[in-house]
N, C-alpha and C positions, 0 to 999 in steps of 0.2 A: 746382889743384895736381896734380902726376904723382909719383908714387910709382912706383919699381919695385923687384918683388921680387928680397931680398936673391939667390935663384940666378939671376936676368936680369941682374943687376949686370957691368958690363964685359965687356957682350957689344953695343953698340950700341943697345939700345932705347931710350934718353934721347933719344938723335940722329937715329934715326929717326923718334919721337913730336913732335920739335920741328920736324924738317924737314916735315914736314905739317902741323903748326900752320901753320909761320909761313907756307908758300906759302895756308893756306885766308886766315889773317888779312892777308897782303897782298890774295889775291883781293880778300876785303872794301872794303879800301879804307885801312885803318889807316894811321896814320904810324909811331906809335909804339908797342914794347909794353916792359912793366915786370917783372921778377919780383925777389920777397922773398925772400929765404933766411936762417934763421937761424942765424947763426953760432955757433961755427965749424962750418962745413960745405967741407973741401975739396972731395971730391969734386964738389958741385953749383956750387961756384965754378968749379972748372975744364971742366962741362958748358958749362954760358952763357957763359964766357968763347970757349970753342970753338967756339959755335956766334955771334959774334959781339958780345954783349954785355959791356957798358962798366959799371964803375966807378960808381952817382951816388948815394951819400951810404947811412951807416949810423945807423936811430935805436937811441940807447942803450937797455938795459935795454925795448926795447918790446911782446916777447913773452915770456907764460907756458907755461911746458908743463913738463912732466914735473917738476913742482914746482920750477921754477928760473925768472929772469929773464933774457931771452936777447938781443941785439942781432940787432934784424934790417937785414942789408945789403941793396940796391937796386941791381939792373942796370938799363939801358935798353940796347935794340936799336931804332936805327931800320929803319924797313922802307924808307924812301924818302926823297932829298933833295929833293924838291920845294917850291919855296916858293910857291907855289899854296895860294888860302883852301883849307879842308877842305870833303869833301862829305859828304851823308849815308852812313853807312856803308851796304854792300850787305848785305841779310839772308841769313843763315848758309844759312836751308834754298836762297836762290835760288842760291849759291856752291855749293851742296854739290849739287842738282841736275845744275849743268853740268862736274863735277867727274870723274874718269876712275873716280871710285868707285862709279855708277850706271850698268849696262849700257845 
């Protein structure tokens, strides 16, 4: 989960925070990733939708919080069309190693 503070709010850091996800989790190897959001939540619909994430299906009534039942919706982002079996994923610290993030 990524939470930004209400005064970071629409100033980019959502998009920032995800553009470096996704390029470490393609490094990895991933196909695909998923995120949940409980509705209604505009604004974090129109993030994932921004940054390329699709539509795939809402469970009713499937989260608790702040004493209420909430419907959580499902984006999928592919990382890659390949139809190639999968491989082992690449471990995080060897991605983050050769990453421009270590002198």
């Amino acid at each position: 989960s990524v939470y930004v503070s209400d005064d970071a709010r629409r100033r980019g850091v959502g998009r920032l925070l995800y553009q470096e996800l996704l390029s470490l989790l393609g490094q990895q190897g991933l196909r695909s990733i998923f995120a949940g959001i409980a509705l209604p939540n505009a604004p974090s619909v129109a993030l994932h939708e921004a940054m390329g994430f699709e539509p795939a299906g809402v469970y009713k009534q499937a989260g608790f919080k702040l004493g209420a039942w909430w419907d959580v919706g499902w984006w999928r982002l592919g990382l890659t069309d390949s139809s190639e079996p999968p491989t082992a994923p690449i471990p995080y610290p060897e991605v983050f190693s050769r990453s421009r993030l270590v002198p």
